[in-house]
Short mmCIF file of the C-alpha atoms (twelve columns), coordinates in Angstrom:
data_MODEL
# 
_entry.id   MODEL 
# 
loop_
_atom_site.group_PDB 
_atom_site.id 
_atom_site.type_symbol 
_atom_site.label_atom_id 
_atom_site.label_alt_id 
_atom_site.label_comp_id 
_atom_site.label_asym_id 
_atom_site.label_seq_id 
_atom_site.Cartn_x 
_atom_site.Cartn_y 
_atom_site.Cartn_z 
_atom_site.pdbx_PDB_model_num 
ATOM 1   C CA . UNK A 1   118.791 104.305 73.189  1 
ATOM 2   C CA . UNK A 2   115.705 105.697 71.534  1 
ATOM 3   C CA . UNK A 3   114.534 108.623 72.833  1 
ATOM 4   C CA . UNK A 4   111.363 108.229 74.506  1 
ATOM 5   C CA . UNK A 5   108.225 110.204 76.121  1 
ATOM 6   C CA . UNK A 6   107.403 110.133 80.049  1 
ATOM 7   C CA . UNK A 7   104.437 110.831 81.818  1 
ATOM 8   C CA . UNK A 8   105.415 113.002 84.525  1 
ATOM 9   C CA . UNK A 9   102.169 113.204 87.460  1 
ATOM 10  C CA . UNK A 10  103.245 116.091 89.652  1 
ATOM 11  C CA . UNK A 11  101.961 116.229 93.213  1 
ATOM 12  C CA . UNK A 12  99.108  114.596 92.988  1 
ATOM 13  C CA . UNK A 13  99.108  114.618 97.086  1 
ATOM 14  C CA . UNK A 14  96.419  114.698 99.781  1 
ATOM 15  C CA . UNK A 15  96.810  117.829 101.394 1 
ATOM 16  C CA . UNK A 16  96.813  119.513 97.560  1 
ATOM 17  C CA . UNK A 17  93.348  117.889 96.909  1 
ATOM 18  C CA . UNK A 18  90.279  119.059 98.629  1 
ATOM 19  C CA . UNK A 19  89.683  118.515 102.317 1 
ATOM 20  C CA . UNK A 20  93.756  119.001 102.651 1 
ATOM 21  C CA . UNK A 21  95.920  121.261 103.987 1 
ATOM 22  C CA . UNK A 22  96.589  123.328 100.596 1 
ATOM 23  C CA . UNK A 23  93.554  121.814 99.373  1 
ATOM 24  C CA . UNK A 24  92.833  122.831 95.442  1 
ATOM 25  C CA . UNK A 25  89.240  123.124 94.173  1 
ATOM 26  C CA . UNK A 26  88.278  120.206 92.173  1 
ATOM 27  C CA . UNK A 27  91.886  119.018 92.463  1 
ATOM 28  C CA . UNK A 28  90.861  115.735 92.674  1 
ATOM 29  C CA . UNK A 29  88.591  115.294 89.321  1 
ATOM 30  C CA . UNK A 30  91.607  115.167 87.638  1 
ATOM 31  C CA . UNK A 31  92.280  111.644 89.037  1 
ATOM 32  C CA . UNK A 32  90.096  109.789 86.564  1 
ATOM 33  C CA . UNK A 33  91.650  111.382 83.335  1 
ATOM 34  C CA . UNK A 34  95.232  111.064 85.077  1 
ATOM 35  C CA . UNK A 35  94.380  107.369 85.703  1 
ATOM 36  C CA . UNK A 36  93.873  106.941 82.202  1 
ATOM 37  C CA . UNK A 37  96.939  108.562 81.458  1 
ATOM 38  C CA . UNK A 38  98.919  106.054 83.179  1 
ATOM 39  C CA . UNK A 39  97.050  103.035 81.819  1 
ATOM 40  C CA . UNK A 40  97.932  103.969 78.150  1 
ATOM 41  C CA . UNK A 41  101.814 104.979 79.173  1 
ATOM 42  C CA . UNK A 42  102.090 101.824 81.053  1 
ATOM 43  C CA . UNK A 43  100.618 99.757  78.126  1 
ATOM 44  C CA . UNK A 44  102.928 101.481 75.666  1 
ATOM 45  C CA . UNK A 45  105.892 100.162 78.808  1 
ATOM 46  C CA . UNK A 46  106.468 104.090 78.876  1 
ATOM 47  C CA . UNK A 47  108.002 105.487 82.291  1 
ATOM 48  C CA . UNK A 48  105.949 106.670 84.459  1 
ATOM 49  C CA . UNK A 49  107.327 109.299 86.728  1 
ATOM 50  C CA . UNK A 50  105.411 110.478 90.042  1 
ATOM 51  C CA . UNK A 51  106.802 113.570 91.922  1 
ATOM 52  C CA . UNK A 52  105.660 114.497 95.640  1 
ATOM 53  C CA . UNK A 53  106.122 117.226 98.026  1 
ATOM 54  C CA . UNK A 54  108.544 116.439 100.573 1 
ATOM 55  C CA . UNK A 55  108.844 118.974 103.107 1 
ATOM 56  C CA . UNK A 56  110.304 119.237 106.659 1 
ATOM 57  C CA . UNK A 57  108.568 120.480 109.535 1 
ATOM 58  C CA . UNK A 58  110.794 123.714 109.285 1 
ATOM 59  C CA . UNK A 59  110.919 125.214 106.027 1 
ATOM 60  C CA . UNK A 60  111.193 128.984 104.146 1 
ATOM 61  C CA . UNK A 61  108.296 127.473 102.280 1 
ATOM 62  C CA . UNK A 62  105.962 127.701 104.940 1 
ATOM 63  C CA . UNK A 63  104.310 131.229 106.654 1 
ATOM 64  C CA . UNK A 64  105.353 130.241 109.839 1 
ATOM 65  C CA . UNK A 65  108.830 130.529 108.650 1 
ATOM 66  C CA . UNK A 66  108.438 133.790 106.101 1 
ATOM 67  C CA . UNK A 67  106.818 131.392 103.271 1 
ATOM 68  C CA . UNK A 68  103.331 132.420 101.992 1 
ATOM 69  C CA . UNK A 69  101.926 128.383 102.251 1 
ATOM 70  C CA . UNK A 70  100.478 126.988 105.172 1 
ATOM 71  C CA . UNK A 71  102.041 123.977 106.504 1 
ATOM 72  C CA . UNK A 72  101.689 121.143 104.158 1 
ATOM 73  C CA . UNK A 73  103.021 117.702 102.907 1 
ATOM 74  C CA . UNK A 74  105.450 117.186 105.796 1 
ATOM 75  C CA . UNK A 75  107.520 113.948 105.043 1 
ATOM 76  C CA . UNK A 76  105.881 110.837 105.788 1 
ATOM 77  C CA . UNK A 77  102.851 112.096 106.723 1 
ATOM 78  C CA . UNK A 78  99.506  111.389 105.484 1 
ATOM 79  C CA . UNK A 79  98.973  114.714 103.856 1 
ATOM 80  C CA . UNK A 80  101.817 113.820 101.813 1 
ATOM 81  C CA . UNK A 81  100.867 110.316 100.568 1 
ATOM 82  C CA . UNK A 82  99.673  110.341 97.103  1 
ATOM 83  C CA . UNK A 83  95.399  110.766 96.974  1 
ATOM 84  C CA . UNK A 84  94.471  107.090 97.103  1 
ATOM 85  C CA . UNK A 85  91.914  107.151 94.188  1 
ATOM 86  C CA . UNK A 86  95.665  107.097 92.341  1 
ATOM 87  C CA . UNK A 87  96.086  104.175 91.044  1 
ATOM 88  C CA . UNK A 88  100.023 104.155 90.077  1 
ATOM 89  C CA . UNK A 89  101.069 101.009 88.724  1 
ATOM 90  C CA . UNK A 90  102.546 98.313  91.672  1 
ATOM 91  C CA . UNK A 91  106.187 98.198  89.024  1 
ATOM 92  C CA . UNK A 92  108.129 100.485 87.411  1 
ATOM 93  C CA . UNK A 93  107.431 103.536 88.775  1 
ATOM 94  C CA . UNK A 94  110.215 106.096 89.387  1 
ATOM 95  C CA . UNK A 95  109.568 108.365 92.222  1 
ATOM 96  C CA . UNK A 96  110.891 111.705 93.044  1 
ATOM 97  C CA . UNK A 97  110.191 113.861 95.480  1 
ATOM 98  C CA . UNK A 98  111.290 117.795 95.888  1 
ATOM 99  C CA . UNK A 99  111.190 120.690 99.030  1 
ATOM 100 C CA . UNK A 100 113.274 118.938 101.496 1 
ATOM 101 C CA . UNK A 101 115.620 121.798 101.489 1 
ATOM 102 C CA . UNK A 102 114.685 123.981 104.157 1 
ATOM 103 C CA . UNK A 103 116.018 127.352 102.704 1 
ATOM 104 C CA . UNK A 104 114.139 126.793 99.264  1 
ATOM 105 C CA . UNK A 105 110.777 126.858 97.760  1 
ATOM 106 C CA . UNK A 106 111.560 124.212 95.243  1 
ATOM 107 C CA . UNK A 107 108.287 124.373 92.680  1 
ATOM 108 C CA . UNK A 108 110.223 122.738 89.765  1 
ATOM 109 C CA . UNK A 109 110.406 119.057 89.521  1 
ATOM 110 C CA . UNK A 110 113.947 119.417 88.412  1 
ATOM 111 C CA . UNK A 111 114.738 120.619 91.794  1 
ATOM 112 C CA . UNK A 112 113.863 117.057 92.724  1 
ATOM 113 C CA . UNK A 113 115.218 113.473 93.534  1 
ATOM 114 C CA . UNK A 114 115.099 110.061 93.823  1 
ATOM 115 C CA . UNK A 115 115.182 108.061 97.192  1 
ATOM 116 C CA . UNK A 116 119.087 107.416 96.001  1 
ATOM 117 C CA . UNK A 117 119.907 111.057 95.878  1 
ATOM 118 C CA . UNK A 118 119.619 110.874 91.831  1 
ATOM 119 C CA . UNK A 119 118.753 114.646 90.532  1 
ATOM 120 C CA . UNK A 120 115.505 114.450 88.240  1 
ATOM 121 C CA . UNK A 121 117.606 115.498 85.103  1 
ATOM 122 C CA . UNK A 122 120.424 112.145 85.675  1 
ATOM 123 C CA . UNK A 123 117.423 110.130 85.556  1 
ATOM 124 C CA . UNK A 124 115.604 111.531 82.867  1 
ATOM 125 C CA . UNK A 125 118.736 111.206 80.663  1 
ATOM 126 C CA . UNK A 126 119.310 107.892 82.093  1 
ATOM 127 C CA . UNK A 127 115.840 106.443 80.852  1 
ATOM 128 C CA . UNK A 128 116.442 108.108 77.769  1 
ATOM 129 C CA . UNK A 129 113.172 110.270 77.790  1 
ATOM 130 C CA . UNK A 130 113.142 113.363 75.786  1 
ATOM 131 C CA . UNK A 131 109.748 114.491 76.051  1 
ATOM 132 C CA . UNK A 132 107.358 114.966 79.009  1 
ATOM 133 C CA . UNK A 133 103.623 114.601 79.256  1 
ATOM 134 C CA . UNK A 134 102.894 116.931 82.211  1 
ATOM 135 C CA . UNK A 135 99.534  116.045 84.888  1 
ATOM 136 C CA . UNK A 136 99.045  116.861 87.844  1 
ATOM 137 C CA . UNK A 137 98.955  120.012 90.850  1 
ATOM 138 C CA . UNK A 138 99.000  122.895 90.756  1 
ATOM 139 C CA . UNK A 139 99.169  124.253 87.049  1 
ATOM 140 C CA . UNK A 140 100.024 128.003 88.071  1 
ATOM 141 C CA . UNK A 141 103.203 126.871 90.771  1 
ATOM 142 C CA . UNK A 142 104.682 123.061 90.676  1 
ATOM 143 C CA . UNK A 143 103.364 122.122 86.833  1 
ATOM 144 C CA . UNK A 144 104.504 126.130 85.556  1 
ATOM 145 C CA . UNK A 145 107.772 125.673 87.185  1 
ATOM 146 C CA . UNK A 146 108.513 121.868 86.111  1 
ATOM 147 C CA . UNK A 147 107.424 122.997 82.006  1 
ATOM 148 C CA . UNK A 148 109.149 126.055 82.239  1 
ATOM 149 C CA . UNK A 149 112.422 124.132 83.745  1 
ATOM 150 C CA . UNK A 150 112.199 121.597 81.254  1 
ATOM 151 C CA . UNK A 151 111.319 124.207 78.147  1 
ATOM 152 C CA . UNK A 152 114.539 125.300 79.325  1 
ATOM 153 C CA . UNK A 153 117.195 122.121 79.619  1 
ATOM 154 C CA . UNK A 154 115.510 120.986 75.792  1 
ATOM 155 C CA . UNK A 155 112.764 118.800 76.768  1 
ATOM 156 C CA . UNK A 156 109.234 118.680 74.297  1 
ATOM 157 C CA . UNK A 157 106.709 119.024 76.735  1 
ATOM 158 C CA . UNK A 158 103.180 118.533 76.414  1 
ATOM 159 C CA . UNK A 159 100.683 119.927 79.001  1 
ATOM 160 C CA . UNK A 160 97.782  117.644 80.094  1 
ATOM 161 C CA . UNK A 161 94.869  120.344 80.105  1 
ATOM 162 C CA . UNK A 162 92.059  117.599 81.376  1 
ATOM 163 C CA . UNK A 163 95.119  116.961 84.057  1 
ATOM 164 C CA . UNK A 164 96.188  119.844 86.106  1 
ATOM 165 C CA . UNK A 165 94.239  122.166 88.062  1 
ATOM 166 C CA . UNK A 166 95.800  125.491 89.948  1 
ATOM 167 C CA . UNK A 167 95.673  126.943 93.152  1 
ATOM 168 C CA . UNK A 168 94.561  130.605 91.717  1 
ATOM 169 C CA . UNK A 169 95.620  132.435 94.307  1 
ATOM 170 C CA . UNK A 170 94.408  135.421 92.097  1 
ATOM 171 C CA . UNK A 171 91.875  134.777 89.723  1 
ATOM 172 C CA . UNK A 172 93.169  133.728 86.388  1 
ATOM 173 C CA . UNK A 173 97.132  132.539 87.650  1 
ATOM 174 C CA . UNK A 174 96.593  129.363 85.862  1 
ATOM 175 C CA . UNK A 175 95.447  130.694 82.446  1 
ATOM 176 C CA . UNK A 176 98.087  132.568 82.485  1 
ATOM 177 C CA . UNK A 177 100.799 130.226 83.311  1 
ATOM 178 C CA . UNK A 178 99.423  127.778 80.745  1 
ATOM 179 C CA . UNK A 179 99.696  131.168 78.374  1 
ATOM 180 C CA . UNK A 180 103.249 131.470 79.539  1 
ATOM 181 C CA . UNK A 181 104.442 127.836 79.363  1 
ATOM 182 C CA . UNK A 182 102.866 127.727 75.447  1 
ATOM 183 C CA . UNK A 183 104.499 131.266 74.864  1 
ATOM 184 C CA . UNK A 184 108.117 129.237 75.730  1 
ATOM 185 C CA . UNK A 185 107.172 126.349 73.544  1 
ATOM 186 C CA . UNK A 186 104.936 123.626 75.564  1 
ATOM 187 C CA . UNK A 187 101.978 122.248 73.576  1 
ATOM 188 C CA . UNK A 188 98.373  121.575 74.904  1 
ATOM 189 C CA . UNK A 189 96.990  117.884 74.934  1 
ATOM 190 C CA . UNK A 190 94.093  115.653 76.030  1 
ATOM 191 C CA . UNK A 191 92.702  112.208 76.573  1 
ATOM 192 C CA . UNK A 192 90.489  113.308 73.163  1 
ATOM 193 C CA . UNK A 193 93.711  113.770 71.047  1 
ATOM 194 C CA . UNK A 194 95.618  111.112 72.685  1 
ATOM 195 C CA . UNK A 195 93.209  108.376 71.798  1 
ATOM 196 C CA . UNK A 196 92.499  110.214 68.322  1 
ATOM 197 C CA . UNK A 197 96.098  109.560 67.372  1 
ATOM 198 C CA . UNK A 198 96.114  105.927 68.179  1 
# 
């Protein structure tokens, strides 16, 4: 199987974008470029891989419970459903989702899992993908984590910069996790150099 690229759209949810629970400012101007994103993976029939937060009511990862989050993206609610100026493809779409354990934080996409149980890394080498084009929320916690994780198992991965937006809890987190996730080996992209290379 020839190795392939992915796009990988992490937590692009409704209670990470503003007006939600663990809303992020501006997270939702990213939708446009990540919309694009998809159209030219899904034209080149690359996967496109969607990850959400999954959590239970009771979790370590919320302040009620010793967390430092406020309560957000509990399963099957709307919080968690994916912002609906998304436009994911109706086909082909492999979802995952991550933080249903309720003793773990769970930041990394390759802590996730398919509705069959499949780990994120079984399915990754399964579709033969060996490099990850990384959009999504929140650059300094979910996008850090998932880059760093797959820096780490051997993956390329290129980081989305007109794609991601962080939480910034204080000032200048997500500069410095893109500085960290470069630093390990990820490289910087956009729509610009995308289209440039077509």
């Amino acid at each position: 199987m020839k190795p392939k690229k992915a796009l990988l759209i992490v937590d692009l949810q409704n209670d990470f974008c503003p007006g939600g629970a663990l809303g992020i400012p501006a997270g939702d101007r990213i939708i446009p470029p990540v919309n694009k994103y998809i159209r030219i993976f899904a034209k080149e029939k690359l996967p496109v891989i969607a990850s959400r937060d999954w959590h239970p009511v009771r979790t370590v990862h919320f302040r009620d419970f010793g967390g430092v989050w406020p309560v957000h993206c509990i399963q099957n609610s709307k919080g968690a459903s994916f912002h609906p100026g998304l436009k994911l493809p109706k086909k082909g779409v492999i979802y995952v989702y991550k933080g249903m354990d309720p003793a773990r934080d769970s930041y990394s996409v390759f802590q996730a899992e398919d509705d069959q149980g499949t780990d994120f890394a079984h399915i990754l080498k399964r579709s033969g993908i060996n490099e990850l084009y990384i959009a999504g929320l929140a650059t300094d916690y979910c996008v850090k984590f998932t880059a760093r994780d797959a820096l780490k198992a051997g993956y390329k991965v290129k980081v989305l910069m007109d794609a991601v937006r962080g939480v910034d809890l204080k000032p200048g987190d997500s500069e410095k996790a893109i500085k960290e996730i470069t630093k390990l080996g990820a490289k910087k992209t956009t729509l610009k150099n995308l289209e440039k290379r077509k």
